[in-house]
C-alpha positions in Angstrom: -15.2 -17.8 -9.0 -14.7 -14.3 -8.6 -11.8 -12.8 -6.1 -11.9 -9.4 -4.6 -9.0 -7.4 -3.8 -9.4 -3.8 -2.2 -7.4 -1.1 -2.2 -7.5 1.2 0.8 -5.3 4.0 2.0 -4.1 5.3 5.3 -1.1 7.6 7.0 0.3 7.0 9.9 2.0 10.1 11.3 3.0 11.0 15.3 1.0 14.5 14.2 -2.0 14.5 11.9 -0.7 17.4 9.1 -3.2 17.9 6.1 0.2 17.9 4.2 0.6 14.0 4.7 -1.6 11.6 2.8 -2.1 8.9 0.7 -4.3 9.1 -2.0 -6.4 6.8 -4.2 -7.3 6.7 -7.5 -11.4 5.3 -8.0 -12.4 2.5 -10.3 -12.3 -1.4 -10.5 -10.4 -3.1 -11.9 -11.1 -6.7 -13.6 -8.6 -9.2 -13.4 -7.9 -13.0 -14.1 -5.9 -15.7 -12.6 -2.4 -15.2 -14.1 -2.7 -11.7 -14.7 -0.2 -9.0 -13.8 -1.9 -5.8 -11.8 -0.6 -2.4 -10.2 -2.6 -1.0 -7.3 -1.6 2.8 -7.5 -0.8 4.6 -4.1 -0.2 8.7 -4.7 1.7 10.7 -2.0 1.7 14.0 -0.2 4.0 14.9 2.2 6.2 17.5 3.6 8.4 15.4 5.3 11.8 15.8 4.2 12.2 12.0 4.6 9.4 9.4 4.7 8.5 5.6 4.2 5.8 4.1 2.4 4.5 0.6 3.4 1.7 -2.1 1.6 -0.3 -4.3 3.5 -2.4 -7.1 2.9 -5.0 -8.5 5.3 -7.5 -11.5 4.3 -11.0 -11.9 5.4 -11.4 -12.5 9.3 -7.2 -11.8 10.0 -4.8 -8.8 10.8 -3.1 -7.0 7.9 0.3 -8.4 7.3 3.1 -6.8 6.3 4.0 -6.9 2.6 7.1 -4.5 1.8 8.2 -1.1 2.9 10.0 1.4 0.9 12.5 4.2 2.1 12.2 7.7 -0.2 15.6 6.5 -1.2 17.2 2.7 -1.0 15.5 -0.5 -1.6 13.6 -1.1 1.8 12.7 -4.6 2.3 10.2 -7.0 1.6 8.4 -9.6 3.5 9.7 -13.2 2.1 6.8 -15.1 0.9 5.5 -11.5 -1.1 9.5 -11.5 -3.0 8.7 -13.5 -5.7 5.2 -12.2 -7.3 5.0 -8.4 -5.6 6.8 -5.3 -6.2 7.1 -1.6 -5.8 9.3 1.8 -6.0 8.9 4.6 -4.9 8.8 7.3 -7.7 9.7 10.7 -6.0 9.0 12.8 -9.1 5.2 11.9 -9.3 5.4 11.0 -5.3 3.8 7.4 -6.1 4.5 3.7 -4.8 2.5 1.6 -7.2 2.3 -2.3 -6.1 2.7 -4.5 -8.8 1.4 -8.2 -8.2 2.2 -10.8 -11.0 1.0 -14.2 -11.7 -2.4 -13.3 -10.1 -3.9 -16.3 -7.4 -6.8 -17.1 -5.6 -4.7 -16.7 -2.5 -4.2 -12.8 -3.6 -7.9 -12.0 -2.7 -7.5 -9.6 0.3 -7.7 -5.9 0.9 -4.4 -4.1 0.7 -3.6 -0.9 2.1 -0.6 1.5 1.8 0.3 3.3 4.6 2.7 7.1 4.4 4.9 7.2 7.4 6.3 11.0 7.3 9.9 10.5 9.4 12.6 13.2 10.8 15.9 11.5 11.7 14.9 8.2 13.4 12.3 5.8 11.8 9.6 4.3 14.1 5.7 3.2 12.9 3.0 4.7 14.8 0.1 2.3 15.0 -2.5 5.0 14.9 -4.4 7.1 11.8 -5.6 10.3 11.6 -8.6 9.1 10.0 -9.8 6.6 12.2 -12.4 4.8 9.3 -10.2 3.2 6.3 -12.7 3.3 3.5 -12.7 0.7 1.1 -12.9 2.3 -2.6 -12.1 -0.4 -5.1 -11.5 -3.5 -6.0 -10.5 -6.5 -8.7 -12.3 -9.6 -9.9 -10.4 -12.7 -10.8 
């Protein structure tokens, strides 16, 4: 049985800047059941503070929230995603790999990271500049 999980990339700004964006590395990965993977998301921004966000969202449902991360602090994570998944945000190389462990059949989904660029008060748009997420890899279990 073979599991699918793709990686796709948005930011969510109240302006669309050139200077915010996620960005993806291409490739597929193989995985197995058990297995430990890391889903890179790379940064731009020139936000002098931001937070970056993972998603998950299984076939036929909304994405659901997974964890967010301030550019500095812990940011919180969504309780059933505490045990197996995991990320920081490394400023220096402006990256917020996700890093799921113990690999399931439940894990098949497609994840996105979102950039939200902030200036004193935090709040999530819900729109894209890109209006078309593209779908660019993915993982077999």
């Amino acid at each position: 049985l073979l599991i699918h999980l793709f990686l796709c990339m948005f930011s969510s700004s109240s302006e669309c800047k050139g200077a915010d964006r996620v960005i993806q590395p291409t490739g597929d990965v193989i995985a197995a059941e058990g297995d430990t993977v890391t889903l890179d998301c790379k940064f731009e921004t020139s936000a002098p503070s931001y937070y970056l966000f993972w998603y998950k969202q299984d076939e036929n449902n909304s994405p659901q929230f997974i964890l967010s991360r301030p550019q500095f602090g812990t940011g919180n994570t969504e309780k059933e995603y505490e045990e197996r998944f995991s990320s920081k945000v490394n400023s220096t190389s402006k990256s917020v790999p996700l890093k799921i462990q113990k690999l399931q059949l439940s894990d098949s989904a497609v994840y996105y990271c979102a950039l939200q660029p902030t200036s004193g008060e935090f709040s999530l748009m819900r729109h894209s500049c890109d209006e078309e997420l593209h779908k660019r890899r993915y993982f077999d279990l």
